[in-house]
N, CA, C and O atoms as a GROMACS GRO file, in nm:
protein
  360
    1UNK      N    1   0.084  -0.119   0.000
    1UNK     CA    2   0.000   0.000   0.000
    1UNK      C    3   0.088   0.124   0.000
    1UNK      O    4   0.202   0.133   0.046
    2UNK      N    5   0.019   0.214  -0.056
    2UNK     CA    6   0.098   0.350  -0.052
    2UNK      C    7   0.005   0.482  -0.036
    2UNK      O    8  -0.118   0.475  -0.026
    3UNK      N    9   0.073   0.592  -0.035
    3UNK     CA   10  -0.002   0.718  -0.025
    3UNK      C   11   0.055   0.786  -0.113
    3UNK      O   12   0.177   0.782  -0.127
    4UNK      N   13  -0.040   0.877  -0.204
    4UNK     CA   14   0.030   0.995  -0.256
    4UNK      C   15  -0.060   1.108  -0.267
    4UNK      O   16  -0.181   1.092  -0.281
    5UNK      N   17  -0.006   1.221  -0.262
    5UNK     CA   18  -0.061   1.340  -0.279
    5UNK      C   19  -0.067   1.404  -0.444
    5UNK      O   20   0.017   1.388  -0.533
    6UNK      N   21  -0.166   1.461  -0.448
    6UNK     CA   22  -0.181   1.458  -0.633
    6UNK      C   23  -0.215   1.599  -0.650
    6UNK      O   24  -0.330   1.633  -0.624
    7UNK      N   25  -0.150   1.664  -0.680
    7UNK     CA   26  -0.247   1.862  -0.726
    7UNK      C   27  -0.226   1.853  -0.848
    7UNK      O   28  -0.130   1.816  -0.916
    8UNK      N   29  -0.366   1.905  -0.879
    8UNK     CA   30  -0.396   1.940  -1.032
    8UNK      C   31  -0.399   2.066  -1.049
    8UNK      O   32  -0.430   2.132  -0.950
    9UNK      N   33  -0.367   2.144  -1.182
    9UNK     CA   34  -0.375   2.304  -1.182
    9UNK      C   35  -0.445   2.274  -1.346
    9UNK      O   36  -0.464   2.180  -1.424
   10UNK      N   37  -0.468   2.428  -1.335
   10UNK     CA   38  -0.545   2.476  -1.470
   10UNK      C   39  -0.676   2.479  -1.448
   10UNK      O   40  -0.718   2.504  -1.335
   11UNK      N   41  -0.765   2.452  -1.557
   11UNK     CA   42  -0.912   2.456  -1.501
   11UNK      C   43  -0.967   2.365  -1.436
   11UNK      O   44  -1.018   2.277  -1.506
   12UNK      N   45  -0.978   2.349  -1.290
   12UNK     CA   46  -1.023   2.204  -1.212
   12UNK      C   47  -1.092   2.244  -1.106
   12UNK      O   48  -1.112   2.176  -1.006
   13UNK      N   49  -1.147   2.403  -1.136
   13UNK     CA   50  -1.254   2.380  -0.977
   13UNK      C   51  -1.367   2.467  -1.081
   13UNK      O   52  -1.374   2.536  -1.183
   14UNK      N   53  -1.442   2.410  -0.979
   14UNK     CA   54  -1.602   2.466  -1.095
   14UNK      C   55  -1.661   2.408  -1.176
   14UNK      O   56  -1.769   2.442  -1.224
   15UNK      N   57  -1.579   2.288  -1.210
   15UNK     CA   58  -1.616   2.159  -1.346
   15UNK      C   59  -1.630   2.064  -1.328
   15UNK      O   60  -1.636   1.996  -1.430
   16UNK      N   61  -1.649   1.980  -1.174
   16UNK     CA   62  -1.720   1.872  -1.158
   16UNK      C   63  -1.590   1.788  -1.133
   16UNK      O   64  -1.601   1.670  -1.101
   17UNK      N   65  -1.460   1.850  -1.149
   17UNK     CA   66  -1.344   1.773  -1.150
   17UNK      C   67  -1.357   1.682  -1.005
   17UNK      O   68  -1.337   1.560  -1.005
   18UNK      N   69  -1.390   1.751  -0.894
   18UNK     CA   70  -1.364   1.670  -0.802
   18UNK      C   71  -1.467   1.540  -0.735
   18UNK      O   72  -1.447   1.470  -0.636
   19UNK      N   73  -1.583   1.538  -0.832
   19UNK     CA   74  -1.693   1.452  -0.872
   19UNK      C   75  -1.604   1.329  -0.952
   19UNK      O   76  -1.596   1.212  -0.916
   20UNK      N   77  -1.554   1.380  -1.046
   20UNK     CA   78  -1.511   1.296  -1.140
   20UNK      C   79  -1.407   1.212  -1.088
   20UNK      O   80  -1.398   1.092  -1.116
   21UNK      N   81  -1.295   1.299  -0.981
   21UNK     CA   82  -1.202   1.207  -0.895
   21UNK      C   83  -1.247   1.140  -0.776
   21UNK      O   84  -1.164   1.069  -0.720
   22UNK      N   85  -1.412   1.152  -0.706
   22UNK     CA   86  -1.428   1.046  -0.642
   22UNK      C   87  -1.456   0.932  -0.747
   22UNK      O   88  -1.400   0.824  -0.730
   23UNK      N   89  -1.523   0.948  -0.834
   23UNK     CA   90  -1.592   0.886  -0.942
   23UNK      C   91  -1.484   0.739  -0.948
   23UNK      O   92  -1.493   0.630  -0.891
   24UNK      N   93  -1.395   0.788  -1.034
   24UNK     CA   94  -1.268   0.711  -1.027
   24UNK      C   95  -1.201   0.628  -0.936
   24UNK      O   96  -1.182   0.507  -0.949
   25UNK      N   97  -1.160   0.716  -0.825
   25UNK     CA   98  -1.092   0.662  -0.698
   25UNK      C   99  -1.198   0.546  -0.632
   25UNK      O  100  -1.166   0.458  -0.551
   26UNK      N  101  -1.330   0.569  -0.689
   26UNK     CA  102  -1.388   0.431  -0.599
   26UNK      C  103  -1.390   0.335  -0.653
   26UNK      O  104  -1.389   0.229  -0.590
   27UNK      N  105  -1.393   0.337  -0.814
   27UNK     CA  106  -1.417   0.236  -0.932
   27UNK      C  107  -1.279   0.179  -0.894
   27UNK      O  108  -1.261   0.057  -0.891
   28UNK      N  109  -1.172   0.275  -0.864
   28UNK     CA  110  -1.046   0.164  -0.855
   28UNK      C  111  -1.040   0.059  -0.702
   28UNK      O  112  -0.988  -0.051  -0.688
   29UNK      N  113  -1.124   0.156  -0.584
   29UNK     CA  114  -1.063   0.040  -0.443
   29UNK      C  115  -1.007   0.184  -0.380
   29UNK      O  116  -0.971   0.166  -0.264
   30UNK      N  117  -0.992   0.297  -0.415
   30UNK     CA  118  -0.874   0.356  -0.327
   30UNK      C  119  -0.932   0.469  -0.219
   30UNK      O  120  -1.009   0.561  -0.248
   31UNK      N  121  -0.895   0.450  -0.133
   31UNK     CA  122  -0.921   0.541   0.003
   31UNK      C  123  -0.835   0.708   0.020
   31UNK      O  124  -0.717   0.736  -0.002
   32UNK      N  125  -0.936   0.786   0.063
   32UNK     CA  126  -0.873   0.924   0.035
   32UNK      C  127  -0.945   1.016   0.034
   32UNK      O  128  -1.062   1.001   0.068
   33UNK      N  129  -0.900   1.133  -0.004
   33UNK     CA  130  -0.959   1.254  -0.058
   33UNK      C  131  -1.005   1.330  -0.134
   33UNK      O  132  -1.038   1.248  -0.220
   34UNK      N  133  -1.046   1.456  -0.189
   34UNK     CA  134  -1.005   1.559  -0.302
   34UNK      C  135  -1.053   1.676  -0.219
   34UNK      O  136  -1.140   1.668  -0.133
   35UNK      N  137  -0.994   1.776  -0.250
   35UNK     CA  138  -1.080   1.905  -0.178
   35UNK      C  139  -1.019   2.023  -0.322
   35UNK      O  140  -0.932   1.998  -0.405
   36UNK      N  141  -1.082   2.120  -0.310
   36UNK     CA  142  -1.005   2.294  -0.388
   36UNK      C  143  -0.926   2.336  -0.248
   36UNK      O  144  -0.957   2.354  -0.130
   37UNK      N  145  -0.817   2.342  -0.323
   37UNK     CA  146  -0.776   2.489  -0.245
   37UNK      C  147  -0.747   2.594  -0.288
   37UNK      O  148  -0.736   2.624  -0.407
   38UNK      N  149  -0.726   2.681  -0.166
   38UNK     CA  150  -0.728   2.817  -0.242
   38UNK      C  151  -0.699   2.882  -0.341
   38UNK      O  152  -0.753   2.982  -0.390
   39UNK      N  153  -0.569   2.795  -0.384
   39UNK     CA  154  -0.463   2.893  -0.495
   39UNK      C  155  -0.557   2.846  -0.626
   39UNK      O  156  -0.523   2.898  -0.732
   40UNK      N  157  -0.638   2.779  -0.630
   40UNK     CA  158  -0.713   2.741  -0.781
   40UNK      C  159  -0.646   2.617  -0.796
   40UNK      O  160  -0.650   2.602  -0.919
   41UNK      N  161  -0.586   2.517  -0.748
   41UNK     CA  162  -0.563   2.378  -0.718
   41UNK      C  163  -0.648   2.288  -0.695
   41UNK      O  164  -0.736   2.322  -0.615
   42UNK      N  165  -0.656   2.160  -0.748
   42UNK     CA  166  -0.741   2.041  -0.618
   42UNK      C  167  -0.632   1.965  -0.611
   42UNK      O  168  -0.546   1.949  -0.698
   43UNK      N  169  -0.641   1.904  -0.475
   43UNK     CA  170  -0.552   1.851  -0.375
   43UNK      C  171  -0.652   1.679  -0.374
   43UNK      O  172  -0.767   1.664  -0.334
   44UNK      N  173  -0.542   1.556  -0.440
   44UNK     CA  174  -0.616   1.465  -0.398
   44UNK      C  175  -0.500   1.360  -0.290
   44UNK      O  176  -0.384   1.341  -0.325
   45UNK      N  177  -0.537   1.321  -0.203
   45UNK     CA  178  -0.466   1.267  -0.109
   45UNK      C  179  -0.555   1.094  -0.113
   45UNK      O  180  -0.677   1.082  -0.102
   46UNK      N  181  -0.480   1.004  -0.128
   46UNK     CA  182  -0.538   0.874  -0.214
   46UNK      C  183  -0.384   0.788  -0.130
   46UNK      O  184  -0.275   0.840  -0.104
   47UNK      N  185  -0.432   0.642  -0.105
   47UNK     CA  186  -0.396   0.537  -0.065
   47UNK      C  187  -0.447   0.396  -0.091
   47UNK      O  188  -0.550   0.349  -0.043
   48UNK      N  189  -0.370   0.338  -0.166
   48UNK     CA  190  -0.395   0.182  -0.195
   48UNK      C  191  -0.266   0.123  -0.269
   48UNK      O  192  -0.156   0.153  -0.224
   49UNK      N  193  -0.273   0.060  -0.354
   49UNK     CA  194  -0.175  -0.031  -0.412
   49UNK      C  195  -0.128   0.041  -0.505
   49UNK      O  196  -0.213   0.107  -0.566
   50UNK      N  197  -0.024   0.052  -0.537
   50UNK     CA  198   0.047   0.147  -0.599
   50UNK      C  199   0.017   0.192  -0.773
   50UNK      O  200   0.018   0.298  -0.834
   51UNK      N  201  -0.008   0.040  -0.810
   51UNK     CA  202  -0.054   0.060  -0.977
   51UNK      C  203  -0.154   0.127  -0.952
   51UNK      O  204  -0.146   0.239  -1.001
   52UNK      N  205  -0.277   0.102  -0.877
   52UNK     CA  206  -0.442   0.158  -0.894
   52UNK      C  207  -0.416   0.305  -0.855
   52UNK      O  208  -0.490   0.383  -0.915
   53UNK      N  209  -0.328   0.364  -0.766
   53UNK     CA  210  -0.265   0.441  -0.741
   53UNK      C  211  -0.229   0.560  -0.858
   53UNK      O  212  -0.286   0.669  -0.857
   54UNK      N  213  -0.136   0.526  -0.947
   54UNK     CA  214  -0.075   0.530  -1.070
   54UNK      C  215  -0.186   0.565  -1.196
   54UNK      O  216  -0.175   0.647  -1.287
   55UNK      N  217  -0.282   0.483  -1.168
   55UNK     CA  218  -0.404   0.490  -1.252
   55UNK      C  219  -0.508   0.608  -1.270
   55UNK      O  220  -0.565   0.643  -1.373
   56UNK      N  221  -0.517   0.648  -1.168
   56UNK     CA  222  -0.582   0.770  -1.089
   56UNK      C  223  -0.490   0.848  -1.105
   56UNK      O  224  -0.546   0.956  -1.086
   57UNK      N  225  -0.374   0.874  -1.129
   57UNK     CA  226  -0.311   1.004  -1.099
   57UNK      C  227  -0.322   0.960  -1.294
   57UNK      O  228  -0.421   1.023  -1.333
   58UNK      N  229  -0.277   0.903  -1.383
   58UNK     CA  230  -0.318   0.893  -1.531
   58UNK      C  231  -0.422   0.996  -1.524
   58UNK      O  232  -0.398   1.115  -1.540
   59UNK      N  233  -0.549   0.944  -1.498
   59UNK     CA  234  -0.690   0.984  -1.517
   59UNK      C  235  -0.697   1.113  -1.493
   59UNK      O  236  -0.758   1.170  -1.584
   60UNK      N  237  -0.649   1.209  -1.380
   60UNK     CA  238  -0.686   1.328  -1.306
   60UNK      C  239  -0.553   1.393  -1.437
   60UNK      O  240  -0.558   1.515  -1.455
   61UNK      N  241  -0.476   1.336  -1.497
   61UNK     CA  242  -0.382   1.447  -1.569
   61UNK      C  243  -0.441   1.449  -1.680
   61UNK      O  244  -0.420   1.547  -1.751
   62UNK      N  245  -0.536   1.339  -1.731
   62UNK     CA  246  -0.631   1.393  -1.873
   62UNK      C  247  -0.757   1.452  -1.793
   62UNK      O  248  -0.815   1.523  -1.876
   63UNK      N  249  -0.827   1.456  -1.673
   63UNK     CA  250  -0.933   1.484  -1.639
   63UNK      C  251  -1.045   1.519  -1.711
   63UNK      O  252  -1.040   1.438  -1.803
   64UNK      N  253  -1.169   1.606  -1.735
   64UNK     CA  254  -1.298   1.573  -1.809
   64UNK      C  255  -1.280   1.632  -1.925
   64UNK      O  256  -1.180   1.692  -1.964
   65UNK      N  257  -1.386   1.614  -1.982
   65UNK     CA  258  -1.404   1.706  -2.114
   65UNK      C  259  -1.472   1.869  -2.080
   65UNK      O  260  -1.510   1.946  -2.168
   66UNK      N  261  -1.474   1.895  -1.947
   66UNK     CA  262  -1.531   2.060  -1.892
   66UNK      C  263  -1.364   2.098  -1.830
   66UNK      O  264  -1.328   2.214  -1.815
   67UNK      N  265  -1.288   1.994  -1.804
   67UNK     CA  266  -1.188   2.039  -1.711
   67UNK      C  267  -1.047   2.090  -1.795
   67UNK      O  268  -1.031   2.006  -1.885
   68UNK      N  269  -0.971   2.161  -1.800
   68UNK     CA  270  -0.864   2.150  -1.861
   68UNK      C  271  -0.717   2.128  -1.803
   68UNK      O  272  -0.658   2.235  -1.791
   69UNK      N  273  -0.666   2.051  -1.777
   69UNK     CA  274  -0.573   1.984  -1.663
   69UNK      C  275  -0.443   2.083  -1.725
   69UNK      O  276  -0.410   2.066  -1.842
   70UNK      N  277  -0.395   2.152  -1.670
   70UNK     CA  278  -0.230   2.213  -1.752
   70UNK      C  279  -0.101   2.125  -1.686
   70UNK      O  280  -0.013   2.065  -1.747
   71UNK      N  281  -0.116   2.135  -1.578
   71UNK     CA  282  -0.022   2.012  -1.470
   71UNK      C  283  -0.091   1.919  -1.425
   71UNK      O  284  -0.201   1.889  -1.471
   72UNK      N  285  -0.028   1.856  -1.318
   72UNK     CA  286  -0.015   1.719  -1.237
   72UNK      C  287   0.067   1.702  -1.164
   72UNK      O  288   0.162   1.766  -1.209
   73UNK      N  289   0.102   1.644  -1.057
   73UNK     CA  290   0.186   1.618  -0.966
   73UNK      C  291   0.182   1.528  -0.882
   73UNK      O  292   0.082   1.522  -0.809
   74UNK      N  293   0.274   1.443  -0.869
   74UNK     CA  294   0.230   1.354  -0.753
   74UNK      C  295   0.386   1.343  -0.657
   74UNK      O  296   0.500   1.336  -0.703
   75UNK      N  297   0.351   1.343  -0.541
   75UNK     CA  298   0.451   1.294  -0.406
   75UNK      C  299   0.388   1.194  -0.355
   75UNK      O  300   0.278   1.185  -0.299
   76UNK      N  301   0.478   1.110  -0.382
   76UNK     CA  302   0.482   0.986  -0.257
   76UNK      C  303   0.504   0.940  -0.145
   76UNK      O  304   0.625   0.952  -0.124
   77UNK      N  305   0.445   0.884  -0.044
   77UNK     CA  306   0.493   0.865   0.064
   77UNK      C  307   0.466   0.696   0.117
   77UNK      O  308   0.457   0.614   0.026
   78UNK      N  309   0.454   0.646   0.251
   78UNK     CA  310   0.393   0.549   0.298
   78UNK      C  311   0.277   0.526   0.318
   78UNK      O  312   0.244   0.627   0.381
   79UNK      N  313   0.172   0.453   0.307
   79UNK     CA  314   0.057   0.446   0.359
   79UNK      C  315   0.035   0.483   0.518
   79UNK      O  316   0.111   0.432   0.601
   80UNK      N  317  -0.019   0.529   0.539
   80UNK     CA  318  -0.069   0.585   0.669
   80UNK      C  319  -0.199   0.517   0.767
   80UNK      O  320  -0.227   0.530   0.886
   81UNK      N  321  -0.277   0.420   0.626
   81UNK     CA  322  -0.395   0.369   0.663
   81UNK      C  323  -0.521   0.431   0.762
   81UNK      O  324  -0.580   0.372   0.853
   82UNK      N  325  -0.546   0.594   0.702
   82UNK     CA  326  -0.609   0.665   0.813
   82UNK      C  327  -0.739   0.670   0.707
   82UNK      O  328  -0.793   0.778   0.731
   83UNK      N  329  -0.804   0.612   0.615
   83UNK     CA  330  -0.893   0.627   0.532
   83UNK      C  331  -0.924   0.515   0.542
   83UNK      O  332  -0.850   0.416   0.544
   84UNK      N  333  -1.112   0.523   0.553
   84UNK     CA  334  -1.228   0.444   0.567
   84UNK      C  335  -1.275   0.458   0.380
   84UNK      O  336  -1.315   0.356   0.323
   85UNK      N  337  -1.268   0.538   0.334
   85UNK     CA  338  -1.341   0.530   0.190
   85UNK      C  339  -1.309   0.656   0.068
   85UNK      O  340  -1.197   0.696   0.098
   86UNK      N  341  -1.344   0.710  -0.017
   86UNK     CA  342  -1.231   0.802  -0.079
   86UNK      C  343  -1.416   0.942  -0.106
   86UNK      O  344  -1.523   0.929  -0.164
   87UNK      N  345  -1.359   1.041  -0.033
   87UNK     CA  346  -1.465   1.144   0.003
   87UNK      C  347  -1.431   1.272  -0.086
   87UNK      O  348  -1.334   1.262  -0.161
   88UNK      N  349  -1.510   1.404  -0.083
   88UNK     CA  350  -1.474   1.497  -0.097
   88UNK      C  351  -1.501   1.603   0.029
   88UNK      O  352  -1.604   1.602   0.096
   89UNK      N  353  -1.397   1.687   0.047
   89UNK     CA  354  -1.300   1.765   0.188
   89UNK      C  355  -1.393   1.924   0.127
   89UNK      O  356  -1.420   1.949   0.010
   90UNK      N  357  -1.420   1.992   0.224
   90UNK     CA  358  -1.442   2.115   0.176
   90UNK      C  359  -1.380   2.170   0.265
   90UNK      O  360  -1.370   2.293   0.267
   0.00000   0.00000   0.00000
């Protein structure tokens, strides 16, 4: 198991983006987050097996056809195992 932190920039708040990354993150198994933050970012914080992992951070760097993704990012860390199911944070 692993953890990683994922920020997306460009157009990703206002467009359902963070609908679309629970959407995903549950179809794969993975436990976590998404929230906006301030700077015009979403922040997804996600834990499971590293490919399904990998998969989801794929998906959120093409994100929707309303969203326009310019970056991506991901940091890795250890699993932490502090997630019951994968939510959205306001």
């Amino acid at each position: 198991m692993r953890r990683a932190e994922i920020i997306a920039n460009g157009l990703v708040q206002g467009v359902g983006f963070r609908y679309f990354v629970v959407r995903e993150a549950q179809a794969l198994g993975l436990k976590g987050y998404v929230k906006n933050l301030y700077s015009g970012e979403v922040l997804t914080v996600v834990e499971g097996e590293k490919y399904m992992v990998e998969e989801l951070y794929n998906k959120i760097k093409i994100g929707t056809s309303f969203a326009d993704v310019k970056n991506a990012s991901i940091k890795w860390s250890e699993s932490k195992n502090e997630f019951t199911k994968f939510e959205i944070r306001f």
